[in-house]
C-alpha positions as CSV (number, residue, x, y, z in Angstrom):
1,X,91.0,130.2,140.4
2,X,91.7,127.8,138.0
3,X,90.6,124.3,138.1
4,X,91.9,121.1,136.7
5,X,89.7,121.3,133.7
6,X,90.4,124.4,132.6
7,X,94.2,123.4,132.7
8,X,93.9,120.1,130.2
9,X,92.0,122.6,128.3
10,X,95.4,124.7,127.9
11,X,97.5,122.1,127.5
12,X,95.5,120.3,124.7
13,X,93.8,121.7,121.2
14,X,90.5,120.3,121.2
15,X,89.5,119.8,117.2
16,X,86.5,121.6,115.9
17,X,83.2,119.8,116.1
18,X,82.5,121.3,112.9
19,X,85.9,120.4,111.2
20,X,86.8,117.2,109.5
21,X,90.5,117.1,110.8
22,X,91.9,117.8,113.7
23,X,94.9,119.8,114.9
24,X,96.9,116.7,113.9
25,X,95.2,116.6,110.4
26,X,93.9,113.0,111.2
27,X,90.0,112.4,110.6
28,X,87.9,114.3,113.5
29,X,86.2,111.0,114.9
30,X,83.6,113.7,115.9
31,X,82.4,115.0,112.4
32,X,82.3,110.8,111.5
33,X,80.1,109.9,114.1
34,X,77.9,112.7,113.6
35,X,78.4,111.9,109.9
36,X,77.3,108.5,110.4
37,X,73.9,109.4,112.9
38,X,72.4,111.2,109.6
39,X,73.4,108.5,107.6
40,X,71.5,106.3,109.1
41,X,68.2,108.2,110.4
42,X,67.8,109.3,106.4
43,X,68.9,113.0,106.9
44,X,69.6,113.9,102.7
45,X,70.1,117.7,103.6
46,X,72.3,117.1,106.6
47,X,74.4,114.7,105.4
48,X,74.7,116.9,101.9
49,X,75.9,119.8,104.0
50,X,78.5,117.7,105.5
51,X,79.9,116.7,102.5
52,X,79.6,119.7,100.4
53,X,82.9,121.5,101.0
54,X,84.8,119.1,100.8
55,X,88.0,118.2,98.5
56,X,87.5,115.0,96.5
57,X,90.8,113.6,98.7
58,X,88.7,114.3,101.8
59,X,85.8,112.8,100.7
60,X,88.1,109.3,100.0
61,X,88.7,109.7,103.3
62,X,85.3,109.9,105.0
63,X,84.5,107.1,102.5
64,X,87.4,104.9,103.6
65,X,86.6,105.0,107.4
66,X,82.6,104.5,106.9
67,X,81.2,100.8,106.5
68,X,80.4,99.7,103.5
69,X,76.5,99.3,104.1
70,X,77.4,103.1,105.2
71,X,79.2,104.0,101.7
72,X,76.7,103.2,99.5
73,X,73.8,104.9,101.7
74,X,76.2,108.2,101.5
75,X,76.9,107.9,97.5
76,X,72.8,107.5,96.8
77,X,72.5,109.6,99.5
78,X,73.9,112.1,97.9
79,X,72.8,111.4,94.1
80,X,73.6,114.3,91.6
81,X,76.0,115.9,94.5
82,X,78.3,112.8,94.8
83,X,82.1,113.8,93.6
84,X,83.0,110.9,91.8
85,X,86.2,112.0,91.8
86,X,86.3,110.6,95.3
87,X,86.9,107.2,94.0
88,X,90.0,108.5,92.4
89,X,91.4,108.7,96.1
90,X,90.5,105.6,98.0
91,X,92.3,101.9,98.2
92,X,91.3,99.7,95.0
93,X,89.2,97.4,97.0
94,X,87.0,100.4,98.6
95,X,86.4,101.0,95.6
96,X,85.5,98.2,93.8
97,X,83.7,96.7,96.6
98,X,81.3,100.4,96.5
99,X,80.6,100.4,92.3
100,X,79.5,96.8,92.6
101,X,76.8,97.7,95.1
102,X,75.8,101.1,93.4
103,X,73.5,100.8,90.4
104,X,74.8,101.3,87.0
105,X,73.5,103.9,85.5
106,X,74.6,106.2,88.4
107,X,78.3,105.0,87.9
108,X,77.9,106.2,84.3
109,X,76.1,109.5,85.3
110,X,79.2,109.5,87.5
111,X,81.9,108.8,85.5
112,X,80.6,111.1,82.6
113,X,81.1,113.9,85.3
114,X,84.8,113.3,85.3
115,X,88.0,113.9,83.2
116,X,88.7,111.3,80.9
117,X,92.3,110.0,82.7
118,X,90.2,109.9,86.2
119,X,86.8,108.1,84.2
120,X,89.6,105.1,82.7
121,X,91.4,105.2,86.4
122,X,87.6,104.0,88.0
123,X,86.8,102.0,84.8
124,X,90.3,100.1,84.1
125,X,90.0,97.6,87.3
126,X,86.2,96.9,86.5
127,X,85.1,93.3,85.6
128,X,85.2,93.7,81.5
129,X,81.3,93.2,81.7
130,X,80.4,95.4,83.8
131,X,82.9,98.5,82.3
132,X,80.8,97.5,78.9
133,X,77.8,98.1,80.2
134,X,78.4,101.4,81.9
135,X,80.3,102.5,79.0
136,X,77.5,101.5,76.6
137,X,75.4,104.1,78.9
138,X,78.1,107.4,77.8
139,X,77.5,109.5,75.3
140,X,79.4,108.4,72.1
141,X,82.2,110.7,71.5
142,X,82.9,109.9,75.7
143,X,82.5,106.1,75.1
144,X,85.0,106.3,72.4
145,X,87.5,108.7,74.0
146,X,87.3,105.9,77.2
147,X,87.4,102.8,75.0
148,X,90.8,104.1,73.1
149,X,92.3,105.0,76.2
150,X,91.6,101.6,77.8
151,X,92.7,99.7,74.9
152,X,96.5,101.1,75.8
153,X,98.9,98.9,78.2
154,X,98.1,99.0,81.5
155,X,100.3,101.3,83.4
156,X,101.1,103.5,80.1
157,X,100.7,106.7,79.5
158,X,98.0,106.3,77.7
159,X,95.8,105.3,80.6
160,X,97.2,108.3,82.4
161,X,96.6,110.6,79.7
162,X,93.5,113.6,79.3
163,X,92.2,113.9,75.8
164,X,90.9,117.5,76.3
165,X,93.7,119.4,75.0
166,X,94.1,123.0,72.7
167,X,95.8,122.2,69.5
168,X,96.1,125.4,67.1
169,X,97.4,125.3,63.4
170,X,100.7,127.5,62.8
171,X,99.0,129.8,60.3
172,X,96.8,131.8,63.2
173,X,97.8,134.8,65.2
174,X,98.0,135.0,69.0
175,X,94.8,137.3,68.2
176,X,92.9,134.5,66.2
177,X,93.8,132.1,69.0
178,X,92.7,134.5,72.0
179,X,89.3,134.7,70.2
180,X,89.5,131.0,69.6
181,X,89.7,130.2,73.5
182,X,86.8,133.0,74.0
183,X,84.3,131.4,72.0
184,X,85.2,127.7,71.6
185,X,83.4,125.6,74.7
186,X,84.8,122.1,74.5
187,X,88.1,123.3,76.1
188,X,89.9,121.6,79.2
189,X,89.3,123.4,82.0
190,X,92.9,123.8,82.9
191,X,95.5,124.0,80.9
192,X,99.6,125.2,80.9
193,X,100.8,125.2,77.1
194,X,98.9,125.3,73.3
195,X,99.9,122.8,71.2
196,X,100.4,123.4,67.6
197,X,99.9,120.7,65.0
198,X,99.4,119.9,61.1
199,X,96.4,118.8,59.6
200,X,97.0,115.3,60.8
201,X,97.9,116.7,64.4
202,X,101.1,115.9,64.3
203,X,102.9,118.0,67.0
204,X,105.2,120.9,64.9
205,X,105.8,123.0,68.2
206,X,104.8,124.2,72.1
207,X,103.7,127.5,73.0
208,X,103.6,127.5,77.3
209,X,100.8,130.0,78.5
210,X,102.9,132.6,79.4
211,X,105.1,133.3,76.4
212,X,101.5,133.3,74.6
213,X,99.7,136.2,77.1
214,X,102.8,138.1,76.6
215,X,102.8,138.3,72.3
216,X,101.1,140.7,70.6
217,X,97.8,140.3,68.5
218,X,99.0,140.0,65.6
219,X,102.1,137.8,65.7
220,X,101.9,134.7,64.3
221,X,101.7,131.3,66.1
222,X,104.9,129.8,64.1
223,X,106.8,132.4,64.5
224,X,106.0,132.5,68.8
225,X,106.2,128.3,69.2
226,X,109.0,126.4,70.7
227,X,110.6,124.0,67.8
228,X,111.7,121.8,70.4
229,X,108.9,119.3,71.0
230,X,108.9,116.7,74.0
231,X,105.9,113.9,73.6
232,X,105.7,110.7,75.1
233,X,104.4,107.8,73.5
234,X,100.9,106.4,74.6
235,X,102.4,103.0,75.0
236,X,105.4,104.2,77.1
237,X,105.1,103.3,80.7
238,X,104.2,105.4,83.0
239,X,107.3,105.5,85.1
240,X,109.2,106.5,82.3
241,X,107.2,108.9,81.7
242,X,107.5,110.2,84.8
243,X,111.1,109.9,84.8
244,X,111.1,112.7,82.4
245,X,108.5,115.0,83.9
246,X,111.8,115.0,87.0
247,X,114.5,115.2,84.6
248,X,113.1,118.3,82.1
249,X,111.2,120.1,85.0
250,X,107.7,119.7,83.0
251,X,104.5,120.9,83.8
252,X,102.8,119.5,80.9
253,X,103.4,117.0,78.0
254,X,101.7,115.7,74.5
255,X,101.1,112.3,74.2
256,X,101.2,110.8,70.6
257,X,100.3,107.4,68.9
258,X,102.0,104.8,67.2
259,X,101.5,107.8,64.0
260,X,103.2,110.6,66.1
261,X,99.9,112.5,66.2
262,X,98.9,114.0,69.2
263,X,96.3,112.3,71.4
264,X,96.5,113.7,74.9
265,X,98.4,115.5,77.1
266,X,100.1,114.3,80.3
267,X,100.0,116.9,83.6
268,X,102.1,117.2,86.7
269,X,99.5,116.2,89.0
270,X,98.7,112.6,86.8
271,X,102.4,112.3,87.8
272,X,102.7,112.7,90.9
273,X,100.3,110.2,91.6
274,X,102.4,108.2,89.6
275,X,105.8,109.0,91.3
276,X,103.7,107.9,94.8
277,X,102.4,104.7,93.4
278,X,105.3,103.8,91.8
279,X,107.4,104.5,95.3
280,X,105.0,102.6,97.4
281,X,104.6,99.7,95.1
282,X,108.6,99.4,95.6
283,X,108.5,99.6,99.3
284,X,106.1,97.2,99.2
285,X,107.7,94.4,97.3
286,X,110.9,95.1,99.4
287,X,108.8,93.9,102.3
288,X,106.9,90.7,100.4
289,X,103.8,91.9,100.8
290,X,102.7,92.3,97.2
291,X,99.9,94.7,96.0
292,X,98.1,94.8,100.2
293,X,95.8,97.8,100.9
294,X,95.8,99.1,104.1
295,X,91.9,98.1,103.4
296,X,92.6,94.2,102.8
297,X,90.6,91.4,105.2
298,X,92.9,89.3,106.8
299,X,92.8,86.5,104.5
300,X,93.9,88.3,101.2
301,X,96.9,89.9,103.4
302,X,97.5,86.4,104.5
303,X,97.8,84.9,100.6
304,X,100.1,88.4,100.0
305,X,102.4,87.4,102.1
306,X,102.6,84.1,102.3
307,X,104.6,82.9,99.1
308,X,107.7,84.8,100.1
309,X,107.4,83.4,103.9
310,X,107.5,80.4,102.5
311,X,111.1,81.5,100.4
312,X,112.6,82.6,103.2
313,X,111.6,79.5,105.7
314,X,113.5,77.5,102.8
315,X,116.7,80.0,103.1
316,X,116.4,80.0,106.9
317,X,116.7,75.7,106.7
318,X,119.9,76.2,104.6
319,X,121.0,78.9,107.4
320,X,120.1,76.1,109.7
321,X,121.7,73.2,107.8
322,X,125.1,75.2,107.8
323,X,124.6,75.8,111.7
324,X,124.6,71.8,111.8
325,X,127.9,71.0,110.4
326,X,129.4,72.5,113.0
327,X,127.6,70.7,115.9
328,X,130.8,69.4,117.5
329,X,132.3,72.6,117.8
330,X,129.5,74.7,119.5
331,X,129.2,72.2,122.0
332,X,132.9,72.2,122.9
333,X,131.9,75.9,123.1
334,X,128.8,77.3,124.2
335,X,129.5,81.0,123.7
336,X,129.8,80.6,119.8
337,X,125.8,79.7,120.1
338,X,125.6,83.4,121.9
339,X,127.9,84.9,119.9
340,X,127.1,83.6,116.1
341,X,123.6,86.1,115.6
342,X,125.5,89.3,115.6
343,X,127.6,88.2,113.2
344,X,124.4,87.2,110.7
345,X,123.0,90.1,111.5
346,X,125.1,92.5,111.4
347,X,126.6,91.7,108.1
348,X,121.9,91.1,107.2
349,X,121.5,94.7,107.9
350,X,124.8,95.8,106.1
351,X,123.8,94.5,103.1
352,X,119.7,95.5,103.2
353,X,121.9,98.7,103.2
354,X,123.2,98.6,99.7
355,X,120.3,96.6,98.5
356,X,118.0,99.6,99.0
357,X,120.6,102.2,97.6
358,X,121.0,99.8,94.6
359,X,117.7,99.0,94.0
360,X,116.4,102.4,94.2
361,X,119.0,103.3,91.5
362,X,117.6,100.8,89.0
363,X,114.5,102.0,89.7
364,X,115.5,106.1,88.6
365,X,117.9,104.4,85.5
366,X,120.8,105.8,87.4
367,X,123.4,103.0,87.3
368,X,125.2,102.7,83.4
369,X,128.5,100.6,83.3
370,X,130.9,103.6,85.0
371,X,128.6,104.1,87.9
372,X,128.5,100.5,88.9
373,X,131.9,100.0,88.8
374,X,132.0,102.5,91.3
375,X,129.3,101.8,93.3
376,X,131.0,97.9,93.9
377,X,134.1,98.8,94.6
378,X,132.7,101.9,96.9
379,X,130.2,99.0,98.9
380,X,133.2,96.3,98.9
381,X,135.5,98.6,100.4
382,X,132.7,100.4,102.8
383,X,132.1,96.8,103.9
384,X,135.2,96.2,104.2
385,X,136.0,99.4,106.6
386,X,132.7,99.1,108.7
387,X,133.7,95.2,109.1
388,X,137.0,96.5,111.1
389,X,135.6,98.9,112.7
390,X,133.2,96.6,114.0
391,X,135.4,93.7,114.3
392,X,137.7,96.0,116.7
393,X,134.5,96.7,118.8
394,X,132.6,93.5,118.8
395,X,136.3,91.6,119.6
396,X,137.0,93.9,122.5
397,X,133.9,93.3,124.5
398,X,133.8,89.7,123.6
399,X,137.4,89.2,125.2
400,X,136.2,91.5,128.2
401,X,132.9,89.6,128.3
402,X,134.1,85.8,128.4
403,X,138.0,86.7,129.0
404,X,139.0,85.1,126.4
405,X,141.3,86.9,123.6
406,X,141.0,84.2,121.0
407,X,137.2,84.0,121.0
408,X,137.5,88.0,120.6
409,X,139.5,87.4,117.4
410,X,137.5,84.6,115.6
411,X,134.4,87.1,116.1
412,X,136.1,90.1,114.5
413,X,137.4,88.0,111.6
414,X,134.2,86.7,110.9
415,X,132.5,89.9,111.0
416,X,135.2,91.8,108.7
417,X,134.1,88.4,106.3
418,X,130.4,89.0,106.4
419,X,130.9,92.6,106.2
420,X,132.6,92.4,102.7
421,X,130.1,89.4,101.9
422,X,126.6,92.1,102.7
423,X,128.1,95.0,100.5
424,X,129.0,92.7,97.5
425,X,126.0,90.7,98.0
426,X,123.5,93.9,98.4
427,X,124.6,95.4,94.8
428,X,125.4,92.2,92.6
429,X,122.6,90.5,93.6
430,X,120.4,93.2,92.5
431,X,122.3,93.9,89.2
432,X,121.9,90.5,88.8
433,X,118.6,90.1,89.0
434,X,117.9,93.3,86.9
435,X,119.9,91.4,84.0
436,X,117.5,88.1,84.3
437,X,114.7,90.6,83.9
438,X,113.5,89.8,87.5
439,X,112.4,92.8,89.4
440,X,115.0,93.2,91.9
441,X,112.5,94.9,94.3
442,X,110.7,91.7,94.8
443,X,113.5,89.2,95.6
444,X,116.5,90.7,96.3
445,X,115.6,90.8,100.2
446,X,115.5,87.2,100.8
447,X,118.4,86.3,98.6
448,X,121.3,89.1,100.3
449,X,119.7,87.9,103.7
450,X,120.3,84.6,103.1
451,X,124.0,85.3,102.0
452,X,124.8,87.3,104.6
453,X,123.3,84.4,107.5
454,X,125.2,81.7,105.3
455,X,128.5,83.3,104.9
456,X,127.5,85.0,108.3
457,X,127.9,81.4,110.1
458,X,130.0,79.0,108.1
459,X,132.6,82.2,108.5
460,X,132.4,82.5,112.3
461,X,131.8,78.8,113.7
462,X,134.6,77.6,110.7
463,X,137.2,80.2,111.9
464,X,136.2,78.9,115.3
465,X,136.9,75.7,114.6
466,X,139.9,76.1,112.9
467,X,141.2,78.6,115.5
468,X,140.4,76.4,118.7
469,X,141.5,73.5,117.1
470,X,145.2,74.6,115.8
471,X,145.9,76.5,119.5
């Protein structure tokens, strides 16, 4: 017979014990508890069989929901065995908060470990003394390779960039080359195209992996490469860069210096971490929150936010002081004070609407002069269209609801008004804050909200006024 516990057992997929993620891949709470018990009674072997197989991006995670007292124990913990990788994968403040405790000469044993993009990603938020002192600890050819990367703009390609790279002169044979990558051991470990340069490695041509396996011996490398070279420049930014890894499919691209000679390469999965911090940060100043971390205390999320509360209690006053004028009005009609919200917010939401398709096309360079012409007479008339449908809707239960046909009009003529106001304010205020060289993510929000309560409420308690007072 079958019991009650044996039926929950059926119903529900109990994660493995043994397994950091459970059946809906979040963090096993299990494994971190048990995780945490070695930690802290000293168990090195236990807690190094733990963390052995897993992905660095696993081990951010067990990093990021341990204590920081707890943190530090697992990295010394773990010593030699420690992926410093890991540190690649957690928020910024994990891991700054972890390489000030640790000592260091094991960040630079750490660091030394890694590939030189990931060694500047850990290095390039580090107090300047500190970064010197670990980099003074590297082997010179590495301290160099760092230093040069770090000197580029922050956010470039150059800080994204690996230095390990195959570069071949035009001269050898696909035989000459083969033997080449036999022998030769200071190669990348992965690589997707040869590149083939002058003497001054200056980038003459592309050869992608599989066109190479496929020649024969003793064909020559000019005569195989593609002549049609892409590079990026080191001091490009990095979402440009990445805008044309999506546009031209890459896999794979050189980097070169202000010389044209070829420095590093760029790779599809320094991008994609790109393309997803690049998103977020977007999202993020849509909402006014700034650079926040899911690990920030409560003050620092409190500063992030603050400054653009602060805008928008100023824009909500000027909401306010329009409300005001028309005092005399709302009291000679209490339903307007009922009624005058939907109309700010419908016409708010409307035009956080075409903010966020307008924004996201300045972001991707998508908008030139054609295209916006379009796009502002498609989100005038769009607002113009949902504003009567809406109008027709909102009127008709507002007669039914306070029997009154007059009061249904006013509300539909005001929303049809704030409807067109939304759509024009949620592209030009973008487009014009993209001209002024203001990031349009960051301020648009309070701005097209503050239009659309504005324009929202003088146009529904004015036509009010006007209406009730002429019949």
């Amino acid at each position: 017979m079958t019991n009650e516990s044996d039926i929950a057992e059926i119903g529900e997929t109990r994660p493995d014990p043994n397994a950091l993620r459970g059946p809906d891949d979040h963090l096993n709470q299990e494994w971190i508890e048990r995780l945490r018990a070695h930690l802290s009674a000293g168990e090195e072997h236990d807690v190094a069989e733990m963390m052995e197989p897993l992905h660095a991006a696993d081990a951010g995670d067990v990093l990021e929901a341990l204590e920081q007292d707890e943190r530090v124990a697992l990295v010394q913990m773990l010593g030699d065995k420690f992926d410093y990788l890991a540190l690649t994968e957690v928020d910024d403040n994990v891991r700054t908060d972890l390489i000030e405790e640790l000592p260091t000469e094991d960040v630079a044993r750490g660091v030394a470990t890694l590939d030189n993009d990931d060694a500047v990603y850990i290095l390039e938020d580090m107090d300047a003394g500190d970064r010197e002192e670990i980099l003074a600890q590297l082997p010179a050819f590495e301290r160099l390779s760092l230093k040069r990367s770090l000197d580029f703009p922050e956010d470039s390609a150059g800080r994204r960039m690996q230095t390990d790279f195959i570069a071949i002169p035009p001269f050898w044979t696909v035989g000459q080359t083969i033997d080449y990558l036999r022998v030769e051991k200071d190669l990348p470990d992965e690589f997707y195209q040869l590149y083939v340069v002058d003497p001054s490695y200056r980038v003459l041509g592309t050869i992608p992996l599989d066109k190479f396996l496929r020649a024969k011996r003793q064909v020559r490398i000019e005569n195989l490469m593609n002549h049609d070279v892409l590079t990026v420049e080191a001091t490009e930014d990095q979402e440009e860069a990445a805008r044309d890894f999506e546009r031209y499919d890459l896999v794979e691209v050189g980097v070169i210096d202000e010389n044209k000679r070829l420095v590093g390469v760029l790779t599809v999965d320094d991008i994609v971490d790109v393309i997803h911090e690049e998103a977020t940060e977007d999202i993020k100043l849509l909402g006014g929150v700034g650079d926040e971390e899911l690990s920030d205390n409560v003050l620092s999320t409190v500063r992030s936010r603050a400054p653009w509360l602060v805008v928008n209690l100023f824009t909500a006053m000027l909401a306010s002081f329009v409300i005001s004028l028309f005092n005399a009005t709302i009291e000679q009609m209490v339903a307007l004070a009922a009624l005058m919200p939907i109309v700010a917010s419908m016409g708010g939401n409307a035009g956080t609407q075409t903010m966020t398709v307008t924004v996201r096309a300045l972001a991707t360079r998508d908008l030139d002069r054609g295209r916006v012409r379009r796009l502002i007479l498609r989100e005038v008339t769009g607002g113009f269209l949902n504003g009567c449908i809406f109008a027709v809707l909102i009127g008709a239960v507002t007669w039914l609801r306070y029997a009154n046909p007059g009061l249904g009009m006013v509300i539909g003529l005001a929303m049809i008004i704030n409807m067109i106001a939304a759509g024009s304010a949620g592209i030009l205020i973008p487009l014009a804050l993209n001209r002024l060289k203001v990031d349009p993510a960051i301020a648009s929000s309070v701005f097209v909200t503050t239009v659309t309560d504005v324009i929202g409420f003088f146009a529904f308690l004015g036509i009010a006024g006007l209406w009730f007072g002429l019949f």
